[in-house]
KEKE-3310 file (N, C-alpha, C; in steps of 0.2 Angstrom, whole numbers, plus 5000, padded with zeros to 4 digits):
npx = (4958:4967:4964:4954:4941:4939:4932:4928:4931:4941:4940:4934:4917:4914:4919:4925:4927:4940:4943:4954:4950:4937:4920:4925:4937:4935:4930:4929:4938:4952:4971:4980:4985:4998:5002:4995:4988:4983:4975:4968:4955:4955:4960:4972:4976:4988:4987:4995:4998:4985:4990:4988:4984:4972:4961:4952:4940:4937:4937:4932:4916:4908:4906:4919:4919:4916:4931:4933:4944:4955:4973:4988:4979:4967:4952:4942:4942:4955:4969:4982:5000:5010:5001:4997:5011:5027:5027:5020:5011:5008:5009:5018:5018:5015:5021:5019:5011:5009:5002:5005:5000:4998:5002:5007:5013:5020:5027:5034:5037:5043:5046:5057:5057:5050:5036:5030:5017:5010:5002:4986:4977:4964:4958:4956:4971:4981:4993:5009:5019:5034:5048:5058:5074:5074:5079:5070:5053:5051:5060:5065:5077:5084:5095:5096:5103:5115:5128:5133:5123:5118:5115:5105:5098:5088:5082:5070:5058:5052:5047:5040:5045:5042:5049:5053:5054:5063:5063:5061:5069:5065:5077:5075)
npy = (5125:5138:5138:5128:5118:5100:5085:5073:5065:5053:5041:5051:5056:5067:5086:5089:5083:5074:5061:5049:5033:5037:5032:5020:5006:5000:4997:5010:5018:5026:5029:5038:5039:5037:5036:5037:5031:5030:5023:5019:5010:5010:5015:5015:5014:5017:5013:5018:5018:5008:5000:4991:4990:4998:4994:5000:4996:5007:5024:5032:5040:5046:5051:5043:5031:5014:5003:4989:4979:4971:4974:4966:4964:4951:4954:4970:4973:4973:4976:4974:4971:4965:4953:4938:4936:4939:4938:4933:4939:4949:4965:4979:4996:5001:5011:5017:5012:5007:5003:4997:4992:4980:4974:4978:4985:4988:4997:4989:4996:4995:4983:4983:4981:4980:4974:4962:4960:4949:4951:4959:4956:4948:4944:4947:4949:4944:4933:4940:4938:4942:4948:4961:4967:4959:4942:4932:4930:4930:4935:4951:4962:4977:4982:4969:4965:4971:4979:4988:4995:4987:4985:4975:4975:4984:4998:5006:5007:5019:5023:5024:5020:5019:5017:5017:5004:5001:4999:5010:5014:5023:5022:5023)
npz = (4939:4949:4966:4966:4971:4978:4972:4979:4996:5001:5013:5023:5030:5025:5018:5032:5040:5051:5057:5064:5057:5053:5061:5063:5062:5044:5028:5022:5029:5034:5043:5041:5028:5016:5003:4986:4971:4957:4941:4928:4930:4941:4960:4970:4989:5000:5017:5026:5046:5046:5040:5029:5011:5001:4990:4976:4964:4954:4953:4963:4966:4976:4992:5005:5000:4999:4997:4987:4991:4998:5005:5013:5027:5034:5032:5031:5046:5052:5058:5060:5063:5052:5050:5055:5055:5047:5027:5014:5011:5020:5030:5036:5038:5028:5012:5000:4985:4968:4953:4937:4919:4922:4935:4950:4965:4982:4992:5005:5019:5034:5035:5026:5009:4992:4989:4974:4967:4952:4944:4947:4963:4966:4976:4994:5005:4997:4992:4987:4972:4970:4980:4983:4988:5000:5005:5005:5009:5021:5028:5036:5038:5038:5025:5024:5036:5034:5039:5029:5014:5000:4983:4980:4993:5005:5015:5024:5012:5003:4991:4975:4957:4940:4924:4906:4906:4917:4937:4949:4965:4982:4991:5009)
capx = (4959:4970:4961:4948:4938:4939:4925:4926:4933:4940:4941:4928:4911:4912:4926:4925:4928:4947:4942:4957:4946:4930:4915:4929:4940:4931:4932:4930:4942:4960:4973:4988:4985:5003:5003:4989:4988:4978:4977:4961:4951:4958:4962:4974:4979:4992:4984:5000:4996:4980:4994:4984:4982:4964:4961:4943:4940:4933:4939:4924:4912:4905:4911:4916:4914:4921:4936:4933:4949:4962:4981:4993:4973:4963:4947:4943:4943:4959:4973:4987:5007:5012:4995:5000:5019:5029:5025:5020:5005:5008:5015:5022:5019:5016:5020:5017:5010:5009:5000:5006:5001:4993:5009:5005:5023:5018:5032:5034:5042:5046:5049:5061:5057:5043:5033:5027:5009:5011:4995:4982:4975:4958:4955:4958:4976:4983:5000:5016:5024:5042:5050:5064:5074:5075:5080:5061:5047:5049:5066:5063:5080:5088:5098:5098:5106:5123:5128:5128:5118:5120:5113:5100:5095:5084:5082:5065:5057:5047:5043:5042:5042:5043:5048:5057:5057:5065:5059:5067:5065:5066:5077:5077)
capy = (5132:5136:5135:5123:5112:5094:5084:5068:5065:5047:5040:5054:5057:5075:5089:5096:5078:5073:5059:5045:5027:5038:5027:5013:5001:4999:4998:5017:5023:5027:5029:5037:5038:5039:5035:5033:5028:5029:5020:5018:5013:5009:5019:5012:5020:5015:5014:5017:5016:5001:4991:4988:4994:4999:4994:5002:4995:5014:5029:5037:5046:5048:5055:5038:5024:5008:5001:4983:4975:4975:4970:4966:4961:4947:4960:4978:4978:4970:4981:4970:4973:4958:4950:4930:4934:4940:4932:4936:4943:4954:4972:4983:5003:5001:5019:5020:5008:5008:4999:4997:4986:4973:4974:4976:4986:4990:4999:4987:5002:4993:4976:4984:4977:4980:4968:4963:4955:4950:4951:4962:4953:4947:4942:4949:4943:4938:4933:4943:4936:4944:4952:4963:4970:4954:4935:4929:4933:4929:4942:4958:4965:4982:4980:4961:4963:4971:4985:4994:4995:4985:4982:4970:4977:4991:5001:5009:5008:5026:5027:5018:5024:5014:5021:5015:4998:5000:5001:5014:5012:5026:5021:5028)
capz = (4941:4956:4972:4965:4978:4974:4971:4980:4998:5002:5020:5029:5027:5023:5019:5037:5046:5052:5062:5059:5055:5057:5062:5067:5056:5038:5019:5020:5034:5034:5048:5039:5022:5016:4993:4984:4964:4951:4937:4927:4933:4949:4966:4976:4995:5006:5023:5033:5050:5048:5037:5023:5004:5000:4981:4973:4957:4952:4957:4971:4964:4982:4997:5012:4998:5002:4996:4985:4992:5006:5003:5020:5029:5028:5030:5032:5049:5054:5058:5063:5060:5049:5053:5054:5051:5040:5023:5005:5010:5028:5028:5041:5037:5020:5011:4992:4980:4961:4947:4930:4917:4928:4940:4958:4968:4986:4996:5014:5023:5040:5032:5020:5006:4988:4986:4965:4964:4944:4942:4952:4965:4965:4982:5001:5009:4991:4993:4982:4969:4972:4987:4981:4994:5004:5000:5005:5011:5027:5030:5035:5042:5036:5021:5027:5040:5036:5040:5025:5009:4994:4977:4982:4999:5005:5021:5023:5005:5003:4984:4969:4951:4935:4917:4902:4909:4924:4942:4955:4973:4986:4996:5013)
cpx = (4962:4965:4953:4945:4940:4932:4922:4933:4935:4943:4937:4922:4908:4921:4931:4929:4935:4949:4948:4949:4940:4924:4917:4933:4936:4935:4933:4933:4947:4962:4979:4990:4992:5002:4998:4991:4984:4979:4970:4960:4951:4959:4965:4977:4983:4991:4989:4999:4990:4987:4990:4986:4976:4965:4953:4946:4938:4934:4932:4924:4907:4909:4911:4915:4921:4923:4933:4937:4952:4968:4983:4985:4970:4954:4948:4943:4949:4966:4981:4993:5006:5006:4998:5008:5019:5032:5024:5014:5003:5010:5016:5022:5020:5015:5020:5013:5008:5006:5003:5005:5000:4997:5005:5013:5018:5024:5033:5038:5048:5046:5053:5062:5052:5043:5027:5021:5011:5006:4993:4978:4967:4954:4959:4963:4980:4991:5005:5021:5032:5043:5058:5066:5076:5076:5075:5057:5045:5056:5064:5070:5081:5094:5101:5103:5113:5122:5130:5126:5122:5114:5105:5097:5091:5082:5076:5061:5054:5042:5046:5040:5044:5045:5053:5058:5061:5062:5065:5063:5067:5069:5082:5086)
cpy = (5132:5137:5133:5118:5104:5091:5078:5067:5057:5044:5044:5055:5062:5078:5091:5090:5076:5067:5053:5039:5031:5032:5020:5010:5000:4998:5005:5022:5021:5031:5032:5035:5040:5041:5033:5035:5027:5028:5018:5013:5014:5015:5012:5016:5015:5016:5016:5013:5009:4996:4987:4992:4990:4998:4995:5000:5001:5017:5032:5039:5049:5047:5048:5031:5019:5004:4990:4979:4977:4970:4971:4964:4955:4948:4967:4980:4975:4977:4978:4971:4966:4953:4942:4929:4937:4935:4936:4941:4948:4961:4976:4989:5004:5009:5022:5012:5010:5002:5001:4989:4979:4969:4976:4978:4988:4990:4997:4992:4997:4985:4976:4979:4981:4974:4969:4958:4956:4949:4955:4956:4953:4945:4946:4946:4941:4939:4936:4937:4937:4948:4955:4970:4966:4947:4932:4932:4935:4933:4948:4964:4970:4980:4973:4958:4964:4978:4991:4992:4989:4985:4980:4972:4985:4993:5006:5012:5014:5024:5022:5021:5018:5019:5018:5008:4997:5002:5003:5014:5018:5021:5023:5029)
cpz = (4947:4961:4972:4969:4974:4977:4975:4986:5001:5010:5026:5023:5021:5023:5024:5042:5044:5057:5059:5060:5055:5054:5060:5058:5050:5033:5015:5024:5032:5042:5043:5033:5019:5006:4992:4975:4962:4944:4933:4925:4939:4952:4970:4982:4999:5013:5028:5039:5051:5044:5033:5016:5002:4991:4980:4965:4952:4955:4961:4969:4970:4989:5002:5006:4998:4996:4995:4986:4998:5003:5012:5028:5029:5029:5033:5038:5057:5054:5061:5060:5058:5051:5049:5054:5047:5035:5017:5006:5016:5024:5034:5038:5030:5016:5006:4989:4973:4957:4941:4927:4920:4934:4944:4962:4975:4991:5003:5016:5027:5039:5028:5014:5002:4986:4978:4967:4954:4941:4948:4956:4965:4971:4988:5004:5004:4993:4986:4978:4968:4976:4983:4988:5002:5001:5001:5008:5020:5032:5031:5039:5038:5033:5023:5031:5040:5037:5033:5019:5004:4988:4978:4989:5001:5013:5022:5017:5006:4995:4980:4961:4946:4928:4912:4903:4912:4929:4946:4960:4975:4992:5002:5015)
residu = (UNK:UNK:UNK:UNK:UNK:UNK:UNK:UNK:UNK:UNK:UNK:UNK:UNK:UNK:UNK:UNK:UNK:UNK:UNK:UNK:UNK:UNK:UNK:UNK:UNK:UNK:UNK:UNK:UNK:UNK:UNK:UNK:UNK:UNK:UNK:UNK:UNK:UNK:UNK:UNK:UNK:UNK:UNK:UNK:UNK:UNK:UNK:UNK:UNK:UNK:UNK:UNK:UNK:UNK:UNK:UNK:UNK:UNK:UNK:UNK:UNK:UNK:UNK:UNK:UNK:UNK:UNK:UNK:UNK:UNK:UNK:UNK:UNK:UNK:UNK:UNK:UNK:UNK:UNK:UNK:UNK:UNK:UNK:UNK:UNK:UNK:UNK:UNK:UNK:UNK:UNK:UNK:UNK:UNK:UNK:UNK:UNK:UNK:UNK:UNK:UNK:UNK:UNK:UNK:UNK:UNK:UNK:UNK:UNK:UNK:UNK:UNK:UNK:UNK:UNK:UNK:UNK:UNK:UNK:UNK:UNK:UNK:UNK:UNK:UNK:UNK:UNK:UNK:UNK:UNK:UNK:UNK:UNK:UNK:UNK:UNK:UNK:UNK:UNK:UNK:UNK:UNK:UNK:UNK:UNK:UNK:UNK:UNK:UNK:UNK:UNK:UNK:UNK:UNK:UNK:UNK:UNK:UNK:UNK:UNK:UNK:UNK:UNK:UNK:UNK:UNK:UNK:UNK:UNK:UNK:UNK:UNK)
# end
């Protein structure tokens, strides 16, 4: 119905709290929640600002619960840009992600680049199976460094959608 309350708040304790990370860096704080995704059973959230995505293997039935995985981390209470370099498994202002199908897209903003896990990850840190956007993992320049756009290059990914068997990038 229209102005229906929701039932479950993810990142504060309560509906009333606005605090960013409240009660510090965690599994159940956010900094700049940009895209989040669901997919059942899954919840996944693009932490922006920590440079993470949060994966729950269950969408939250309770208000504050903590996130079963971290992507672009290698735990919940690390917040490092490109933590170790950029790599298969870093990220820089990560700002949508998507599951389909046991695919895995996570929009690198500020590494211009989506990164494909071809499988969902099962562990903390897991590294990307394809970098599209850039010719490795370890490239991050704007449209690779030319000055304009091409085919194969990307200038601050936003959004990501799938359908028919194609994948469209927003790109900035």
């Amino acid at each position: 119905a229209n102005n229906a309350s929701a039932d479950v708040v993810v990142g504060q304790p309560d509906f009333t709290s606005d605090t960013v990370n409240n009660g510090g860096l965690s599994a159940h704080s956010l900094y700049y929640p940009h895209g989040v995704w669901a997919e059942s059973p899954r919840l996944f959230i693009a932490d922006t600002y920590n440079q993470r995505v949060l994966m729950f293997n269950a969408i939250p039935s309770t208000n504050f619960a903590d996130a079963d995985l971290v992507q672009g981390q290698p735990d919940f209470v690390s917040n490092v840009i490109n933590n170790g370099g950029v790599s298969a498994r870093s990220l820089q202002y990560p700002h949508f992600v998507k599951s389909e199908g046991g695919l895995l897209f996570i929009a690198d903003n500020d590494n211009q680049r989506v990164k494909l896990y071809t499988s969902l990850p099962a562990a903390n840190f897991a590294d990307a199976d394809v970098v599209i956007g850039q010719p490795d993992f370890t490239s991050n320049q704007v449209n690779q460094g030319n000055l304009l756009p091409a085919a194969n290059t990307l200038n601050y990914p936003k959004g990501i959608y799938s359908g028919g068997g194609r994948l469209m990038i927003s790109d900035n």
